[in-house]
MILUMKOL-269591 format. One record per residue: residue in three letters; residue number from 1; x, y, z of N, C-alpha, C, CB in turn. Coordinates in nm, 4 decimals. Glycine has a CB too. Layout:
! MILUMKOL-269591
+--------+-----+----------+----------+----------+----------+----------+----------+----------+----------+----------+----------+----------+----------+
! residu ! num !   n_east !  n_north !     n_up !  ca_east ! ca_north !    ca_up !   c_east !  c_north !     c_up !  cb_east ! cb_north !    cb_up !
+--------+-----+----------+----------+----------+----------+----------+----------+----------+----------+----------+----------+----------+----------+
!    Ala ! NUM !        X !        Y !        Z !        X !        Y !        Z !        X !        Y !        Z !        X !        Y !        Z !
...
+--------+-----+----------+----------+----------+----------+----------+----------+----------+----------+----------+----------+----------+----------+
***
This chain:
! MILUMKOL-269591
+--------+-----+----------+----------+----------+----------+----------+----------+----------+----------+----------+----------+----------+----------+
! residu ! num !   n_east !  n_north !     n_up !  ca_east ! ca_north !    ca_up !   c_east !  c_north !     c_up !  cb_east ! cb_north !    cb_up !
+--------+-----+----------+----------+----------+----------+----------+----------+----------+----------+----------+----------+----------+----------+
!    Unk !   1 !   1.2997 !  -2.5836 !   5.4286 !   1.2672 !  -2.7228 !   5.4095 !   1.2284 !  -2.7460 !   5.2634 !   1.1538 !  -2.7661 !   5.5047 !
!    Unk !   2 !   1.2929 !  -2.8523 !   5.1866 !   1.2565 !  -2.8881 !   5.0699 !   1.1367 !  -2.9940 !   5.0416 !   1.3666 !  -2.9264 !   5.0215 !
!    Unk !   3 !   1.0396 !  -2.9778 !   4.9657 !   0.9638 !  -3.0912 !   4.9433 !   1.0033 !  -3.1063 !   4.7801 !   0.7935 !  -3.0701 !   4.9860 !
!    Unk !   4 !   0.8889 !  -3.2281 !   4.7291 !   0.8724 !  -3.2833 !   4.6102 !   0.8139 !  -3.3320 !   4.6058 !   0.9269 !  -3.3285 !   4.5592 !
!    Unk !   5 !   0.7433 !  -3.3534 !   4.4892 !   0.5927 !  -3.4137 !   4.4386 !   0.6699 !  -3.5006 !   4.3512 !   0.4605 !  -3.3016 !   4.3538 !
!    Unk !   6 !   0.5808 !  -3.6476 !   4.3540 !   0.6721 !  -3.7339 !   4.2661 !   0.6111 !  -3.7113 !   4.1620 !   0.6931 !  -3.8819 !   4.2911 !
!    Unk !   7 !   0.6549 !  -3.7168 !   4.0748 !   0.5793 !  -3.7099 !   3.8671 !   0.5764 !  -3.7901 !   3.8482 !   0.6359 !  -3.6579 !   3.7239 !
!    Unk !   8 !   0.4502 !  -3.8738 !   3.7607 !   0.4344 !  -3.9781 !   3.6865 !   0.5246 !  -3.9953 !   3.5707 !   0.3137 !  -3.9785 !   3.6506 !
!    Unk !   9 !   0.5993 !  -4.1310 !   3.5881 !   0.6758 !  -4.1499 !   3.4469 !   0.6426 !  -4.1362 !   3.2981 !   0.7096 !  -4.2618 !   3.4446 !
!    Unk !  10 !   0.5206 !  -4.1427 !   3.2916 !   0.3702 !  -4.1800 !   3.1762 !   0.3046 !  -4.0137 !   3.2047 !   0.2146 !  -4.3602 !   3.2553 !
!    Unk !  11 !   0.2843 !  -4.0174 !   3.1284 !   0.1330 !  -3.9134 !   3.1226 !   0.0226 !  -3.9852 !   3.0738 !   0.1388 !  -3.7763 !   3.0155 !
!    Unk !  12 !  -0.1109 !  -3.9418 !   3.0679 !  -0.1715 !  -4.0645 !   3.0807 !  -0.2118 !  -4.1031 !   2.9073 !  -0.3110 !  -4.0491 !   3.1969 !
!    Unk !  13 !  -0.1600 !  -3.9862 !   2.8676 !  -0.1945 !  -4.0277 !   2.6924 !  -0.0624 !  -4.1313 !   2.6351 !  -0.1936 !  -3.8487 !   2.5710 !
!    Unk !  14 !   0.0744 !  -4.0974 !   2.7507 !   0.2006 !  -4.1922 !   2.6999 !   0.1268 !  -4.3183 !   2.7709 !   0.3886 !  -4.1475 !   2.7662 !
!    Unk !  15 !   0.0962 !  -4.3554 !   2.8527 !   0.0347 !  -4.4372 !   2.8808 !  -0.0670 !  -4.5681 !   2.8367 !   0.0124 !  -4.3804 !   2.9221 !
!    Unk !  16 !  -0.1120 !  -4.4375 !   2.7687 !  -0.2542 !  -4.4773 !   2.6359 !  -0.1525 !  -4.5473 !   2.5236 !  -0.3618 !  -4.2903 !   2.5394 !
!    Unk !  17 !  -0.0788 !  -4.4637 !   2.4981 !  -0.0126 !  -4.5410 !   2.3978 !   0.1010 !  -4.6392 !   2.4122 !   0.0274 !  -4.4598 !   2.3197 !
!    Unk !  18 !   0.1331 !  -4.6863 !   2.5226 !   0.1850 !  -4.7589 !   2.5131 !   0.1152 !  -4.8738 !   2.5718 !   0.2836 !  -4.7242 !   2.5402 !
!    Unk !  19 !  -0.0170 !  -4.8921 !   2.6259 !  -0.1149 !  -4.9932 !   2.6259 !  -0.1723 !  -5.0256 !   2.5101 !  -0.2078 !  -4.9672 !   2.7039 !
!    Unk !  20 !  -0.1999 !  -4.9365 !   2.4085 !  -0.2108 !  -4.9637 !   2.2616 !  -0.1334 !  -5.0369 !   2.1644 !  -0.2116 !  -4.8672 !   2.2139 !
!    Unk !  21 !   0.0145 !  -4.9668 !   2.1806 !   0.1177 !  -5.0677 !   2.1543 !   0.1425 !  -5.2077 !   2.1939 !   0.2077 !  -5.0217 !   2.1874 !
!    Unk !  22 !   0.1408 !  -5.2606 !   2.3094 !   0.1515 !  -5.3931 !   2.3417 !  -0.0062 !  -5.4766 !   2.3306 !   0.2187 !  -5.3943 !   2.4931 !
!    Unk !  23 !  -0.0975 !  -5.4260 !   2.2915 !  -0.1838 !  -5.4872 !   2.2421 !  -0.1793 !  -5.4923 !   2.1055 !  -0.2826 !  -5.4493 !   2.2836 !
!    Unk !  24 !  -0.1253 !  -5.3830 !   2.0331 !  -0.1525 !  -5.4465 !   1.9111 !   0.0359 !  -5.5869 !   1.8783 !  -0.1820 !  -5.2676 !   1.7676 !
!    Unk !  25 !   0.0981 !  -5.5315 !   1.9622 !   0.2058 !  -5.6189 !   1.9395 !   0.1529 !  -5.7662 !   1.9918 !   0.3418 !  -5.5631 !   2.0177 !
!    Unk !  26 !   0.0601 !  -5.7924 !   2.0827 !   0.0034 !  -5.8934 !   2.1232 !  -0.0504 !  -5.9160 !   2.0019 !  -0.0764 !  -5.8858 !   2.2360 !
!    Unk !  27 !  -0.1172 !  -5.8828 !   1.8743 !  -0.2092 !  -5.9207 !   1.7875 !  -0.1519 !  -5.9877 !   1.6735 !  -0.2836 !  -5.8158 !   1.7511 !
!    Unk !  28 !   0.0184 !  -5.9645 !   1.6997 !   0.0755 !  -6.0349 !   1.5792 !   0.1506 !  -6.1434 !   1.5944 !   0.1498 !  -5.9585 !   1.5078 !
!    Unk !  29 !   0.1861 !  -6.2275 !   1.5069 !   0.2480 !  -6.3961 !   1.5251 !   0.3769 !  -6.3690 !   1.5673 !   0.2578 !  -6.5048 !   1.3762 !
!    Unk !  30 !   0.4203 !  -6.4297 !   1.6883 !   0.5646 !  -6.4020 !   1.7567 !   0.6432 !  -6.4526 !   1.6437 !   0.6020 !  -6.4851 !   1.9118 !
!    Unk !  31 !   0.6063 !  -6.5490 !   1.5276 !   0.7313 !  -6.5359 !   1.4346 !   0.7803 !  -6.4940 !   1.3085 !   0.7628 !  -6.6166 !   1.4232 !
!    Unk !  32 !   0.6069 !  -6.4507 !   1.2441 !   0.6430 !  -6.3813 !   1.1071 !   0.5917 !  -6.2416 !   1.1094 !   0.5787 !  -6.4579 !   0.9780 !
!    Unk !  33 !   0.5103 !  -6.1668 !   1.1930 !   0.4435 !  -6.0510 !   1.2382 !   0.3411 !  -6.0904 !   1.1717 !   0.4954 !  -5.9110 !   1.2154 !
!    Unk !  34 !   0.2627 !  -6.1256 !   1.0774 !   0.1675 !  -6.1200 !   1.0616 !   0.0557 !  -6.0855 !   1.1657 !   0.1672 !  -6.2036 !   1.0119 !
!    Unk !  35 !  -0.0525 !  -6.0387 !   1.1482 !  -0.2189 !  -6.0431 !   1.2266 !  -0.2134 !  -6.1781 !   1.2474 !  -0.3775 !  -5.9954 !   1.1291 !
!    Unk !  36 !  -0.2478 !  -6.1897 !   1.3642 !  -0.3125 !  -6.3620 !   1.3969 !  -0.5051 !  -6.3424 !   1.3565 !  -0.2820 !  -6.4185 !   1.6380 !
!    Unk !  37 !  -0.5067 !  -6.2400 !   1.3422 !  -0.6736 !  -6.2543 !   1.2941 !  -0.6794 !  -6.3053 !   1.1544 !  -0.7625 !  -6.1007 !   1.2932 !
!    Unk !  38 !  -0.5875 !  -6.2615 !   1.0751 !  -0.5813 !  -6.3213 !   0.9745 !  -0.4898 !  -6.4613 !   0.9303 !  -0.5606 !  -6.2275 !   0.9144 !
!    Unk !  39 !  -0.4197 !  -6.4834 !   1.0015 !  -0.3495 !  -6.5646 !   1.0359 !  -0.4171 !  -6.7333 !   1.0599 !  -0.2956 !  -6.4961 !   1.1436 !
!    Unk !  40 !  -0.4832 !  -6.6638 !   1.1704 !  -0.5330 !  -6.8325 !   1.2143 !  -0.6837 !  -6.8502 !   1.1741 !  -0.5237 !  -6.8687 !   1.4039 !
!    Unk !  41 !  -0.7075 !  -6.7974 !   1.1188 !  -0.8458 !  -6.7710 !   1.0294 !  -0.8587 !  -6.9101 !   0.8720 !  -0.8206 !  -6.5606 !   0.9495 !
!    Unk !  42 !  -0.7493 !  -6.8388 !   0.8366 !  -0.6773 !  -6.9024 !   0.7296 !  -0.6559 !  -7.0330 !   0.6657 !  -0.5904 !  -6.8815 !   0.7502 !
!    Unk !  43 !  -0.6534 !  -7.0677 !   0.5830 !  -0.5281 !  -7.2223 !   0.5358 !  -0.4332 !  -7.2054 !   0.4918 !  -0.5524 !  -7.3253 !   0.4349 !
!    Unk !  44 !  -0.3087 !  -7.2519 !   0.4926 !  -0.2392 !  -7.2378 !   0.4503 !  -0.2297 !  -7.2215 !   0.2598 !  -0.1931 !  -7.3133 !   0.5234 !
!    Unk !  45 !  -0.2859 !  -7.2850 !   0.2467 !  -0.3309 !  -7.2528 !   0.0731 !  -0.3674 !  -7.1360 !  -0.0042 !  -0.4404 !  -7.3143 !   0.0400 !
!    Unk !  46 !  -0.4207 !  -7.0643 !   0.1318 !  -0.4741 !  -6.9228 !   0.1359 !  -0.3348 !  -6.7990 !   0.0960 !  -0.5439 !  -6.9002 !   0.3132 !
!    Unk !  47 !  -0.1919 !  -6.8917 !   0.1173 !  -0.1090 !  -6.7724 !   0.1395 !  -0.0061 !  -6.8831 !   0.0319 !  -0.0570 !  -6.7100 !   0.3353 !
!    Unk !  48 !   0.1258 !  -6.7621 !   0.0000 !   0.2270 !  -6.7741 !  -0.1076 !   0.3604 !  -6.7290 !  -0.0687 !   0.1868 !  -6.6988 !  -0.2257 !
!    Unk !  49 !   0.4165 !  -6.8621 !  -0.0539 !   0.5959 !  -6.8295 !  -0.0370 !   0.6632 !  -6.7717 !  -0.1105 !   0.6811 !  -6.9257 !  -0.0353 !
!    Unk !  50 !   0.7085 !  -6.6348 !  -0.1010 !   0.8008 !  -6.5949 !  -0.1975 !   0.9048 !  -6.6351 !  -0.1608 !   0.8111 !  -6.4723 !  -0.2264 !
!    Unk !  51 !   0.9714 !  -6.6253 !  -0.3173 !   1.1390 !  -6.7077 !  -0.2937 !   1.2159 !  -6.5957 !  -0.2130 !   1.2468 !  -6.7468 !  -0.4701 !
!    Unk !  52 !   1.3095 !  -6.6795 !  -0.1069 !   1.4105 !  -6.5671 !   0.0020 !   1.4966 !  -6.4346 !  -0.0953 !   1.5690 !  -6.6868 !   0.0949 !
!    Unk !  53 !   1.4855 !  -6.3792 !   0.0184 !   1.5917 !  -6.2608 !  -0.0038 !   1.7196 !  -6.2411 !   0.0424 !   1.5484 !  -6.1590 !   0.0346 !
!    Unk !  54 !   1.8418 !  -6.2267 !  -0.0035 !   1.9551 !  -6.2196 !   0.1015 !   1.9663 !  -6.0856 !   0.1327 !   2.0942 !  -6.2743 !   0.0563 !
!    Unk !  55 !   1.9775 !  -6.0508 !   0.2746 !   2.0371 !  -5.9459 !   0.3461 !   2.1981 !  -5.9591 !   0.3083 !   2.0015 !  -5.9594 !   0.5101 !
!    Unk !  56 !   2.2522 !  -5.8733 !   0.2444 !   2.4141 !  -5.8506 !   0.2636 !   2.4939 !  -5.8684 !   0.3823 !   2.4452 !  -5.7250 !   0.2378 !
!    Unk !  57 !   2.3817 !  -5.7909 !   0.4820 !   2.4819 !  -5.7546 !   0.6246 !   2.4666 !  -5.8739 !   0.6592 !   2.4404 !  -5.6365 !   0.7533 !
!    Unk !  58 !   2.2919 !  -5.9599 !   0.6874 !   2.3123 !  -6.0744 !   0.7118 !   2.4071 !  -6.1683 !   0.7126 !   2.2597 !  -6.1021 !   0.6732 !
!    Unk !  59 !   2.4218 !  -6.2153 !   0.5809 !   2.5334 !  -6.2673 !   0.5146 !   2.6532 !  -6.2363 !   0.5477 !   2.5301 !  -6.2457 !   0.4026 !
!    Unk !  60 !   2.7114 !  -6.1205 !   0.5582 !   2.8411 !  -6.0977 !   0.5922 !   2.8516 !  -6.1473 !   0.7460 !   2.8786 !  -5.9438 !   0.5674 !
!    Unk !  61 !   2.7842 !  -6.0394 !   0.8010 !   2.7406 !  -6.1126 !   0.9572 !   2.7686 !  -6.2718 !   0.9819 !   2.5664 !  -6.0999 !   0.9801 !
!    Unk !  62 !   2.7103 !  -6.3466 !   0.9139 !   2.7118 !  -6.5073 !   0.9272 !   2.8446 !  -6.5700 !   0.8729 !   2.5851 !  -6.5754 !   0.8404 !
!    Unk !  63 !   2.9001 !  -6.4957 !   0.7826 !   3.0526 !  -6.5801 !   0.7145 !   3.1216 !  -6.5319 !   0.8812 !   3.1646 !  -6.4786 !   0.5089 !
!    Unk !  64 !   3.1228 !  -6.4247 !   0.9080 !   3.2411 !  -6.3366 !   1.0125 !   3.2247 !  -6.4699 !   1.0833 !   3.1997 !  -6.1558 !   1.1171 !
!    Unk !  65 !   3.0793 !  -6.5096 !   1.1634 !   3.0261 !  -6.5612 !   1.2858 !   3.1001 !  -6.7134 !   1.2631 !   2.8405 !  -6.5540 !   1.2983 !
!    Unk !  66 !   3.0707 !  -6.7682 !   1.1005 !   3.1672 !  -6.8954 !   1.0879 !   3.2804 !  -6.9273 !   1.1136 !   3.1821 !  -6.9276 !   1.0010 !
!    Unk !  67 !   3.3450 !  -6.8301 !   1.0449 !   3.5376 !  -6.7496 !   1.0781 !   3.5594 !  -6.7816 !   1.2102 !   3.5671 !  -6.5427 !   1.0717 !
!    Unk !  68 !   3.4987 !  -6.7310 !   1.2916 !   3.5088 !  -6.7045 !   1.4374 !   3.4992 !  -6.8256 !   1.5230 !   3.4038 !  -6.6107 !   1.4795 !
!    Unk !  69 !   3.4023 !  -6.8967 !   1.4736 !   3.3523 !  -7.0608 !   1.5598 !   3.4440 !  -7.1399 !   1.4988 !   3.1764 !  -7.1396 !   1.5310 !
!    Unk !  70 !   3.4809 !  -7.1283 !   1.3906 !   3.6114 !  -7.2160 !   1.3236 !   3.7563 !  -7.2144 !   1.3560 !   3.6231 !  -7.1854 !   1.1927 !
!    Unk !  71 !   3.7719 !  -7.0422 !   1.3700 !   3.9061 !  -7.0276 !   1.4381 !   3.9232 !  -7.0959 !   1.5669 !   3.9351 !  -6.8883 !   1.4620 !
!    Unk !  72 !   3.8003 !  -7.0782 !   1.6468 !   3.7844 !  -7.0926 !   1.8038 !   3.7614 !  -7.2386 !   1.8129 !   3.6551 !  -7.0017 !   1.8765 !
!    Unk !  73 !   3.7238 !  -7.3417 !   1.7191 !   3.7111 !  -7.4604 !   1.7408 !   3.8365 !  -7.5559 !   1.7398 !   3.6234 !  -7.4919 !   1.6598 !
!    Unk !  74 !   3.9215 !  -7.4304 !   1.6768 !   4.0733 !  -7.5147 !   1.6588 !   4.1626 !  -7.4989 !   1.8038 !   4.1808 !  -7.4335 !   1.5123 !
!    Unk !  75 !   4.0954 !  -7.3772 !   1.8915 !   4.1859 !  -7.3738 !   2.0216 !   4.0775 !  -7.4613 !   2.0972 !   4.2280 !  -7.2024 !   2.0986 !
!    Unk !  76 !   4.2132 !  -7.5062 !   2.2242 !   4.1777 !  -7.6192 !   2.3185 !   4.0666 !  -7.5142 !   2.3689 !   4.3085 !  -7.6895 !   2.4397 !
!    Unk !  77 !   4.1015 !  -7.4236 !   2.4281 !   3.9545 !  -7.3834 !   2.4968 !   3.9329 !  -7.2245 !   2.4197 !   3.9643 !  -7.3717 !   2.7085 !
!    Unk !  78 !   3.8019 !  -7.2976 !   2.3379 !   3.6686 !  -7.2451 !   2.2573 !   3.6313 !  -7.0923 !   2.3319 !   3.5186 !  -7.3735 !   2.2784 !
!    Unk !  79 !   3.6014 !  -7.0342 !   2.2570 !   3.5493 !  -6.9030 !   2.3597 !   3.3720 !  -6.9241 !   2.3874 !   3.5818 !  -6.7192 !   2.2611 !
!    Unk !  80 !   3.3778 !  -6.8914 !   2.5364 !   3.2508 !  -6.9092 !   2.6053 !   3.1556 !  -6.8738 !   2.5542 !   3.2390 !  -6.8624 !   2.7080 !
!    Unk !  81 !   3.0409 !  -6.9120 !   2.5585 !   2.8835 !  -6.8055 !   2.5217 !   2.8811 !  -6.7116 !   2.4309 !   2.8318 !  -6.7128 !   2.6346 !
!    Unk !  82 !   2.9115 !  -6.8026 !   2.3410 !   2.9343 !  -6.7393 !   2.1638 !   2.7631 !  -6.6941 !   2.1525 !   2.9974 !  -6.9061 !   2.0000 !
!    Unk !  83 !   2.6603 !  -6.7239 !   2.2200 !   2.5583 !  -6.6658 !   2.1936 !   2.5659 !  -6.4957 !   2.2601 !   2.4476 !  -6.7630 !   2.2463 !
!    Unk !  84 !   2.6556 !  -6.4437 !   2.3329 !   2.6491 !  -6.3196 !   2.3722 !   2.7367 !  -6.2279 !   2.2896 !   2.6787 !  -6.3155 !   2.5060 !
!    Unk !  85 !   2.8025 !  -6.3106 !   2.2184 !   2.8890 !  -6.1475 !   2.0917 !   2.7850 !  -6.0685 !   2.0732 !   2.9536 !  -6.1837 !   1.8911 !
!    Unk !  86 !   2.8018 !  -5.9494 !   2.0055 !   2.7097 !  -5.8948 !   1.9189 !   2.7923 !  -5.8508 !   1.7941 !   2.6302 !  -5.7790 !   1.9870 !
!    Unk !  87 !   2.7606 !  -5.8903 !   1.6878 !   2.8428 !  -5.8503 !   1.5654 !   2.8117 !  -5.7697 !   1.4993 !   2.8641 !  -5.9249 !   1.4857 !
!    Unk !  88 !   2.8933 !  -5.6161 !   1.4648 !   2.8858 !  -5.5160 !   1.4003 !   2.8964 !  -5.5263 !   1.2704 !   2.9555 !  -5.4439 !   1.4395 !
!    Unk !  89 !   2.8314 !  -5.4400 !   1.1131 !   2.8675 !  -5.4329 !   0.9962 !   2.8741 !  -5.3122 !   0.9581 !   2.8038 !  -5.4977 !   0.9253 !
!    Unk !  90 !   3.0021 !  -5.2640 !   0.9070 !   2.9619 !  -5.1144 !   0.7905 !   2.9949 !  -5.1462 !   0.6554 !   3.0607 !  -4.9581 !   0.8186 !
!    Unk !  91 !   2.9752 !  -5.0728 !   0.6432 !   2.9913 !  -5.0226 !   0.4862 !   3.1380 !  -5.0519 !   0.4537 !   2.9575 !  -4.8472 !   0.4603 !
!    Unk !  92 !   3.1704 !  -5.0738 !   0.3417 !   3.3109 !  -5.0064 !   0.3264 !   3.3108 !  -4.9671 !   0.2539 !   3.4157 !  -5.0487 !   0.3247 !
!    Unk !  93 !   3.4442 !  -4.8401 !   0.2259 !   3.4413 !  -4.7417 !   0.1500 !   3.3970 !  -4.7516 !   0.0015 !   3.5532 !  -4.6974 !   0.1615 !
!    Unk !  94 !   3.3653 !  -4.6299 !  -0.0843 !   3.3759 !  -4.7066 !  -0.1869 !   3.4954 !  -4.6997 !  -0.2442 !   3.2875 !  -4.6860 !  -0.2681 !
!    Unk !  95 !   3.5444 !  -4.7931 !  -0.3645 !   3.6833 !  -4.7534 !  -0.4816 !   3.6282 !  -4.6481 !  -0.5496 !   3.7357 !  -4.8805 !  -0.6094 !
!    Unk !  96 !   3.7711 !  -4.5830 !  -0.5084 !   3.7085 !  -4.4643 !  -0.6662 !   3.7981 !  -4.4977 !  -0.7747 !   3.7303 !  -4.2567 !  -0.6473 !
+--------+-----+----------+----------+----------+----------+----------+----------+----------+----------+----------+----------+----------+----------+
***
């Protein structure tokens, strides 16, 4: 006759840490990460916009995504739930 003992998925220190983790992920602003302790403490006067940065891949990413809604806007039927692509970027080679 076979038995088995079920095992905890967690041990209780993975456990520990991943109750640690979602508290401190609870501690930051769902849209810029910042601390909300420091965050809502604050005035806005208190803090400084630096001018944006462009991501490359971003960017490339977003021309492809235009390409794509443009091509697709010219057929009678558009492709569905353009929010579910996921769009890949590499590198390309270099010239030698």
């Amino acid at each position: 006759m076979l038995s088995s003992t079920p095992e905890a998925e967690w041990s209780p220190t993975e456990a520990g840490w991943m109750l640690a983790l979602a508290e401190y992920e609870a501690s930051l602003c769902e849209n810029c990460g910042h601390p909300l302790d420091e965050t809502l403490t604050t005035e806005a006067e208190d803090w400084q916009a630096l001018p944006p940065v462009r991501c490359a891949v971003c960017t490339r990413t977003a021309m492809q995504m235009d390409e794509y809604a443009d091509v697709k806007s010219k057929n009678p039927q558009p492709h569905p739930h353009m929010q579910a692509l996921r769009w890949r970027v590499v590198r390309k080679p270099k010239r030698r």
